[in-house]
C-alpha positions, 0 to 999 in steps of 0.5 A: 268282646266280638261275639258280644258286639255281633250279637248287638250289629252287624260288623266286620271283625279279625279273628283267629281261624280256629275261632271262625271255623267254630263260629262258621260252623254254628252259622254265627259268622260267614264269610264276604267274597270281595272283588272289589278293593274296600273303598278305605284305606287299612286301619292299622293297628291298635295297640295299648301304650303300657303292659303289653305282652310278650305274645301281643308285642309278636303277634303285632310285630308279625303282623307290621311285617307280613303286611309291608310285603303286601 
């Protein structure tokens, strides 16, 4: 769904490293060095409310945790 939506505009997206390398490689994708803190708060989380994985409900849960130390 991200590489169809970048193919349309311009956006900021999370993606797994292994997929950003690929697409980085290929000159799809870069990267932005910020000095500055974004001027918005984070965004948190989407989640649906029914039928979600095993893996995604890890994934979520790794991800609530590592970001609270920061």
């Amino acid at each position: 769904m991200s590489w169809a939506m970048m193919q349309k505009r311009s956006l900021v997206t999370l993606v797994p490293g292994s997929v950003f390398q690929q697409l980085k490689n290929a000159h799809q994708l870069t990267t932005v060095k910020l000095k500055d803190k974004l001027p918005f708060d984070p965004l948190g989380l989407l989640l649906p409310e029914k039928d979600v994985s095993m893996a995604t409900q890890s994934v979520a849960a790794f991800l609530r945790q590592f970001c609270q130390q920061k």
